[in-house]
C-alpha positions in Angstrom: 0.7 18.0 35.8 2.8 16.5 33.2 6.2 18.7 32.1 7.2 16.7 29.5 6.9 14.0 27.1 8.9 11.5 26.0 8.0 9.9 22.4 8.9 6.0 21.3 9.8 6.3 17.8 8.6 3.2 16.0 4.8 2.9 15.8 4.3 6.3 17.6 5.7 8.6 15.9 6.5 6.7 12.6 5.8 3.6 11.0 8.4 1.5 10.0 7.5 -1.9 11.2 6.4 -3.4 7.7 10.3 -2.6 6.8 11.7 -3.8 10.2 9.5 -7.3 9.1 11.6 -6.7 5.6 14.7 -6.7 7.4 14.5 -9.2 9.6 13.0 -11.5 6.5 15.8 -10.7 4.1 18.2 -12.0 7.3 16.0 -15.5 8.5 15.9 -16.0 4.8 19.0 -16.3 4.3 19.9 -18.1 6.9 16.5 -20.5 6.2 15.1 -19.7 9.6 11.2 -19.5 9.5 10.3 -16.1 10.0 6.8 -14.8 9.8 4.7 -11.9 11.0 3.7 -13.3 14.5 7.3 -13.9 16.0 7.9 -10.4 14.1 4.8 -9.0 17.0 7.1 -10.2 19.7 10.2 -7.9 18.6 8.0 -4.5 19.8 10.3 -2.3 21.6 13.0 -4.9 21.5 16.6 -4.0 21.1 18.2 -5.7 17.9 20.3 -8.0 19.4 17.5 -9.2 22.1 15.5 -9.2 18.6 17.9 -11.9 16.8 17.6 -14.3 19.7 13.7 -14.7 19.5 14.3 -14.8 15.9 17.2 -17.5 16.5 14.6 -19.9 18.8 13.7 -21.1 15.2 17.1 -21.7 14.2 18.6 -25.2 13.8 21.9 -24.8 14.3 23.8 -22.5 17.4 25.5 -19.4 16.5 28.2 -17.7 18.1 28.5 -14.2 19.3 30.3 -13.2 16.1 27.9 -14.9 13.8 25.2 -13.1 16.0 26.7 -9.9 14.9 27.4 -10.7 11.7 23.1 -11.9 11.2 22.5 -8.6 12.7 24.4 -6.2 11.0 22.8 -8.1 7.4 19.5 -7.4 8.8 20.3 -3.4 9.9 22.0 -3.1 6.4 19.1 -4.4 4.1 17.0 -2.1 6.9 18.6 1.3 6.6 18.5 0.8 2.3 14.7 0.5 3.1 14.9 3.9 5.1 16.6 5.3 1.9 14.9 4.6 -0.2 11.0 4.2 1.0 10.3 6.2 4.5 9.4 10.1 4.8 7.3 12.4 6.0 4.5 10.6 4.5 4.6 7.9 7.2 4.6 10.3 10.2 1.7 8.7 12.2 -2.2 10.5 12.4 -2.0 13.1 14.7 1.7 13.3 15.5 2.6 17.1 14.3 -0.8 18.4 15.9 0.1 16.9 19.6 4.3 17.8 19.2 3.1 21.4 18.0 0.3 21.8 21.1 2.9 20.4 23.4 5.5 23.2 22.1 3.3 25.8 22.2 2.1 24.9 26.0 5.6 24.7 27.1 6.1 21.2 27.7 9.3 19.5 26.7 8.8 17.0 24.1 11.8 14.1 23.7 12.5 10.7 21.4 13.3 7.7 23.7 14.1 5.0 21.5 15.7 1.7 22.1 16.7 2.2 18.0 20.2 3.3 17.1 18.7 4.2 13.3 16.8 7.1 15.3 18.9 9.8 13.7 18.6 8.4 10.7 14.9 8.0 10.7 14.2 11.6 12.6 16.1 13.3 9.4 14.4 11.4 7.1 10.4 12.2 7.8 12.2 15.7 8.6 11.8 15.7 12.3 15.8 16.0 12.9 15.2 19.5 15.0 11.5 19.1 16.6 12.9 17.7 19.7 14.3 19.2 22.9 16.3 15.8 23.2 16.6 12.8 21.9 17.6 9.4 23.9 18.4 6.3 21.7 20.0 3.2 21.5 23.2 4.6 20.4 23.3 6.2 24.4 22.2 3.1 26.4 23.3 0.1 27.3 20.5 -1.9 28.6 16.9 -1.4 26.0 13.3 -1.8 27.2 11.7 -3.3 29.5 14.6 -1.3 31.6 13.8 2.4 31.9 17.0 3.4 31.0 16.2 5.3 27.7 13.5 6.8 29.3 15.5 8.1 32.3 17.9 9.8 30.2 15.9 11.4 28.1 14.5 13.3 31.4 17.1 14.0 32.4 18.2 15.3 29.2 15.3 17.6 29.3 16.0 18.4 33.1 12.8 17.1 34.5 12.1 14.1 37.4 10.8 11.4 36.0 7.6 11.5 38.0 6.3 14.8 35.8 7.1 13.0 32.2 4.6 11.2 30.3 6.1 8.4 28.2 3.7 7.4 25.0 4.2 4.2 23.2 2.9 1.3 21.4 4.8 -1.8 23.0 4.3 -3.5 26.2 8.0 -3.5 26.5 7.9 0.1 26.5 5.4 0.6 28.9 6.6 -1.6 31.5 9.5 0.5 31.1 7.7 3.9 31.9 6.5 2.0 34.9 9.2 1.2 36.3 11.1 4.6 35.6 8.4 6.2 37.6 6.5 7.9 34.5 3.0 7.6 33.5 1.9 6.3 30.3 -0.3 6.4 27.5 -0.5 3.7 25.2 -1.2 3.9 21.5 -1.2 1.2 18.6 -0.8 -2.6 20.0 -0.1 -1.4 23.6 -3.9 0.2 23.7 -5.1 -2.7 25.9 -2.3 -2.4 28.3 -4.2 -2.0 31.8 -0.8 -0.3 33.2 -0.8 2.7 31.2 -2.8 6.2 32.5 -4.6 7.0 29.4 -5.4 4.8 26.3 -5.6 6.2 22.5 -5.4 4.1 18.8 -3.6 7.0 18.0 -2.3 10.2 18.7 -4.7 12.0 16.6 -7.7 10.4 19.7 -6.3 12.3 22.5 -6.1 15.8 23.0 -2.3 17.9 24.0 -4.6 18.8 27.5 -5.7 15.3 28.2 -2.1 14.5 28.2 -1.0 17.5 30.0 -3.2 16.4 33.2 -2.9 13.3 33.9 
């Protein structure tokens, strides 16, 4: 029976890929590295950095480690004025209140693990700052999906073993990660056809708090 469960931010609980896409646009752009919506598929539950150097395969010219930085920090820059400016509670996903509510009032732990280091950000904008028991982001890790690592901490910031936490995300990334932490998985979003994962939905508002409770 599962104890608790651990939420992937981006495309699970929220949606803020179409101003990820912007972000990373505004930066290929002005660097005049084609940049389109396919390449933007392969950044799903990729770390930003790990994110620049798909986007960089395109480039035509090598950058150092300080330009890298310096490309990243435009694109997370241009990103977070998005967040100002266009994301709240409005974009919290179908279904999302309805399972973290069932989940609270069954007594399972619910947690945020998010390669993201905006998490805080976003969590306080679509209001969502105190739902959590825990939150484990990218500003606590050192190594992002497919590593387990974020995953791992955030059970053991909620004091359970891995082995009773279900992890729910919407990236292949993230659910290799869950594997390999020990955790089962249910896959929402673009991770739906992911044969790994314990239980399949399009979104959280297709599966029930007790079909998640037993896998």
């Amino acid at each position: 029976m599962v104890k608790g469960v651990i939420f992937d931010l981006d495309g699970v609980i929220v949606s803020t890929d179409e101003l990820h896409y912007l972000g990373w646009k505004h930066m290929a752009d002005s660097e005049g590295i084609y940049f389109d919506r396919e390449i933007n598929e392969r950044l799903r539950g990729v770390s930003r950095m790990a994110s620049l150097d798909i986007i960089l395969e395109k480039a035509t010219k090598t950058y150092t480690d300080e330009q890298k930085v310096a490309l990243a920090t435009l694109k997370n820059d241009y990103y977070k004025q998005l967040l100002s400016t266009r994301l709240s509670s409005k974009d919290i996903l179908p279904g999302v209140m309805n399972v973290l509510d069932g989940l609270k009032a069954a007594g399972v732990k619910i947690a945020i693990g998010s390669s993201s280091k905006n998490t805080p950000t976003i969590l306080k904008q679509i209001g969502l700052d105190k739902k959590f028991d825990a939150v484990s982001d990218g500003n606590n890790i050192t190594n992002s999906k497919p590593d387990p690592e974020v995953f791992l901490k955030a059970a053991q910031f909620i004091g359970l073993d891995p082995k009773d936490c279900l992890v729910v995300e919407d990236a292949e990334a993230g659910i290799s990660a869950a594997k390999a932490g020990g955790m089962k998985a249910l896959a929402v979003g673009s991770a739906i056809t992911d044969k790994r994962a314990d239980l399949a939905a399009a979104d959280l508002s297709m599966v029930s708090v007790q079909q998640m409770i037993n896998l």
